[in-house]
N, C-alpha and C positions, 0 to 999 in steps of 0.2 A: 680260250679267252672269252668272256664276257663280253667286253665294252671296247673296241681296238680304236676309234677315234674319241677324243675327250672333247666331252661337251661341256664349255667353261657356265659354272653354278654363276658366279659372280662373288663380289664381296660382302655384299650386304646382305642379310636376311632379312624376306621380304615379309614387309611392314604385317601383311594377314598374319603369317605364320610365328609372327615373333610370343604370343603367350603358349605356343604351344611348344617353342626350340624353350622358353624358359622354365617351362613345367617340366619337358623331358630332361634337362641339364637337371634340375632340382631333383627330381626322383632318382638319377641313375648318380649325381655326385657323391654322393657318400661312397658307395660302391669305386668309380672311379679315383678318389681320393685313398683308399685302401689298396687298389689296384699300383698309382705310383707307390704307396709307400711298400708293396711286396718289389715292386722291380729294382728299383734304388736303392733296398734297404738300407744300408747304413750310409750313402753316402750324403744325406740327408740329413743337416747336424745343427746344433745351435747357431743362430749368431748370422747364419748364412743369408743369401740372398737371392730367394727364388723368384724365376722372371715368369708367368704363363701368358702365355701367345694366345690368342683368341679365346681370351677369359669367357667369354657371355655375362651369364649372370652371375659370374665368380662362383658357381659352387663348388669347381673342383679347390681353391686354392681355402677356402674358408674352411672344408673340411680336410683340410692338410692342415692347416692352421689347427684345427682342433686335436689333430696327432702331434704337432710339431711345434709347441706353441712358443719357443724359443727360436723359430726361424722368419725371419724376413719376410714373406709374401708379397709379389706386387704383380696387379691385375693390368693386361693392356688390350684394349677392345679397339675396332675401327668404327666403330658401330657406337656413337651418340646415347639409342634406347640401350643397346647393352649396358654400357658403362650406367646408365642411369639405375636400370636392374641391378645390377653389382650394389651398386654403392647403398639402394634401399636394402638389400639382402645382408647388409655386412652388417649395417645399423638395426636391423632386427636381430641378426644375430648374438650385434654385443662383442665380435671383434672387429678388429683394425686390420683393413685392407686398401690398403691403396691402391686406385684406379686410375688407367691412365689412359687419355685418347692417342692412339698412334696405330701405324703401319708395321705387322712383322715383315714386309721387303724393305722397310725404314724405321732401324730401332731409334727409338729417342733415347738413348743411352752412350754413357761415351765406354771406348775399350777397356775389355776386363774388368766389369762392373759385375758381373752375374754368377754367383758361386754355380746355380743350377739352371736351366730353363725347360720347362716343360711345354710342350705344344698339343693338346688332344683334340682329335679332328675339328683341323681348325687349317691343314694344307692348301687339303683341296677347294677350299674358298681364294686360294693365291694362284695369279697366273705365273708369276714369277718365285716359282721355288727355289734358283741359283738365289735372286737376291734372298731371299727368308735365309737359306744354311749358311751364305755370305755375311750377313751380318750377325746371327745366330754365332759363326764362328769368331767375330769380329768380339762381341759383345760378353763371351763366353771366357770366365777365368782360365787359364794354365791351367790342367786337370780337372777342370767345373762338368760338371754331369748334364748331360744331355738324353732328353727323353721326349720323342715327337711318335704319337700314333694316329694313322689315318688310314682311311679307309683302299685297298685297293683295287686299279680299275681291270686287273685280270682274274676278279675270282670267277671262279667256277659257275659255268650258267647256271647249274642245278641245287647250288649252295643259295646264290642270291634269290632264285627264284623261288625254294622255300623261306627265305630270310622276308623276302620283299613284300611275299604274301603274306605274313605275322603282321609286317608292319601295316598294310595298307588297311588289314581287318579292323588292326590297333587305331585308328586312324581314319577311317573310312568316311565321317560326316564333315572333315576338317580339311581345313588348307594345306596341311603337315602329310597328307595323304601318299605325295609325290616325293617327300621328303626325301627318303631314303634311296632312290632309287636317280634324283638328282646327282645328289651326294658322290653317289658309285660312278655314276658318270664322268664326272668331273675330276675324278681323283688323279693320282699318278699311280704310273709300274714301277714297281723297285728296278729296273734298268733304268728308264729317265733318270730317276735319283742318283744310281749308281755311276751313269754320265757324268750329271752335275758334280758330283763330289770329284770327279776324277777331272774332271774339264777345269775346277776351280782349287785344284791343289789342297782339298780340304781330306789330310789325310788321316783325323783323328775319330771320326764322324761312320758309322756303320751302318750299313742298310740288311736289318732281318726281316724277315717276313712270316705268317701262317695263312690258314686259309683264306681270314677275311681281308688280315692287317697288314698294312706297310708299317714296321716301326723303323726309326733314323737313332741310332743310341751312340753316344760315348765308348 
């Protein structure tokens, strides 16, 4: 195990680091926006209404939006500059993304409103992941697809410590330097999760894992 006590990131991204999480979110979203649409494949349809948890600067849901352009998207950041990044990004883009300020441990959504919801590392910035899968399940259609990926806090020392050192190279003159290595810290073990689903009666909801990732799926 890597990291055995979790050291909380917080919620907010801190004000230095924010054009550097918006530049990395922009380069890697297309990539990531192709990555939901191989996991999900067809459950993913017109008409729908996709929720993303810790949008940032919306570029995974805008480039969903460009695969899926018959589907719903709506952005929800806790984060003020996020939401404000999104909302210039979508207007440059030329689509329609609605953005919304709120708390994934407090959806602003009332029951079975969300055909889908996607969450990508955006956990580990929550101290209370019962409430997130709590209302995630509250919030989530009868059959609605669920798709949450974050980072885990037991990988391997020798995995992160080549990972950490790419990143800090990547990184080295910037405030983003410690980013990654925050991140990992702070994250969950797929047993916490596995507790929480079982503690909270939430029997639809799957905890898989690889080396780096905790995912939570449908």
């Amino acid at each position: 195990m890597c990291f055995r006590r979790r050291q909380p990131e917080g919620s907010m991204v801190d004000e230095s680091a924010l054009g550097i999480f918006s530049r990395v979110s922009s380069l890697t979203g297309r990539a990531a926006g192709h990555r939901v649409k191989h996991i999900l494949g067809g459950l993913i349809k017109q008409g729908m209404t996709v929720l993303d948890i810790g949008t940032g600067p919306g570029a995974i849901p805008l480039n969903l939006k460009r695969l899926f352009p018959g589907t719903h998207f709506i952005g929800l950041d806790i984060s003020k500059d996020m939401i404000s990044m999104a909302k210039g990004c979508a207007a440059r883009s030329g689509l329609h993304l609605p953005v919304l300020a709120g708390d994934g441990q407090s959806l602003p959504f009332g029951t079975d409103k969300a055909d889908c919801v996607i969450c990508l590392f955006a956990m580990h910035h929550m101290d209370h992941p019962d409430r997130l899968l709590s209302e995630i399940d509250r919030v989530l259609k009868p059959g609605g697809a669920l798709l949450i990926i974050d980072f885990r806090r037991d990988i391997k020392g020798l995995l992160f410590g080549i990972i950490n050192t790419a990143w800090q190279a990547g990184f080295f003159f910037s405030a983003g330097r410690r980013g990654l290595g925050d991140s990992v810290r702070s994250a969950w073990l797929p047993l916490e999760i596995e507790d929480i689903l079982k503690q909270g009666g939430i029997g639809r909801f799957n905890v898989r894992t690889n080396m780096l990732e905790l995912w939570i799926t449908t």
